[in-house]
C-alpha positions in Angstrom: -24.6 -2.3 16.9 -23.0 1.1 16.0 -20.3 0.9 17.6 -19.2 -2.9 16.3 -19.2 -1.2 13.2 -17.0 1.8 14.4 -14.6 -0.7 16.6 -14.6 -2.7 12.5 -14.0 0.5 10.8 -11.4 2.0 13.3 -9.7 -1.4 12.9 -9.5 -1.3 9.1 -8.3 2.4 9.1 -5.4 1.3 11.4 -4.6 -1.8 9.2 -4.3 0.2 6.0 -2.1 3.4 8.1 0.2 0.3 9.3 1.0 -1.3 5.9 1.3 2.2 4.7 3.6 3.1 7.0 5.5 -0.1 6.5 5.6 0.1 2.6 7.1 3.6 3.2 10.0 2.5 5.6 10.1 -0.8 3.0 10.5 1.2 -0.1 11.8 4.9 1.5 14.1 4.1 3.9 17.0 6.3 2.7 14.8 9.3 2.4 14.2 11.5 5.4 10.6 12.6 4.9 9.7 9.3 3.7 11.1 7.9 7.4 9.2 11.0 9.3 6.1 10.5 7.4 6.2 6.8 8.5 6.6 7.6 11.7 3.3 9.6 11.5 1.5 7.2 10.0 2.7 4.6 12.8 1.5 6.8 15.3 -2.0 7.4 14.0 -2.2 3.7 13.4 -1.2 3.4 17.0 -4.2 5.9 17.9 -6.9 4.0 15.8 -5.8 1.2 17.3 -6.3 2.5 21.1 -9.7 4.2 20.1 -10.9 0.7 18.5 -10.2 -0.9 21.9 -11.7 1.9 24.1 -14.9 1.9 21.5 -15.0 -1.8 22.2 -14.3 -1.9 25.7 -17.5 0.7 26.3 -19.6 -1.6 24.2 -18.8 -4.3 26.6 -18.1 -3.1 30.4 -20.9 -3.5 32.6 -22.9 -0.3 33.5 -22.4 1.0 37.3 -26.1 1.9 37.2 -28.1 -1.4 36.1 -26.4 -3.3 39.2 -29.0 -2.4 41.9 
């Protein structure tokens, strides 16, 4: 059960980077930093993103050892 709730929470903390990131290219996009910090934020979104889907895909897979 833990890690449904870290797969949830990984997945809300990569929703809010994302619409952060896209506000900041929305409303920033003549501003240098503003465009660099986006970028950041993408890729960190990107990463909770991956780590919700590994979290989730341990939770799942089949263990090599219970097969006999």
């Amino acid at each position: 059960m833990k890690r449904i709730e870290n797969v949830v929470l990984l997945k809300v903390i990569g929703s809010a980077e994302l619409i952060a990131a896209l506000v900041m290219f929305y409303l920033y996009h003549d501003a240098v930093p503003a465009v660099i910090g986006g970028l950041i934020l993408l890729g960190l979104s990107a990463n909770s993103f991956y780590q919700a889907h590994k979290c989730y895909q341990r939770q799942y897979s089949p263990r090599k050892d219970d097969n006999p």
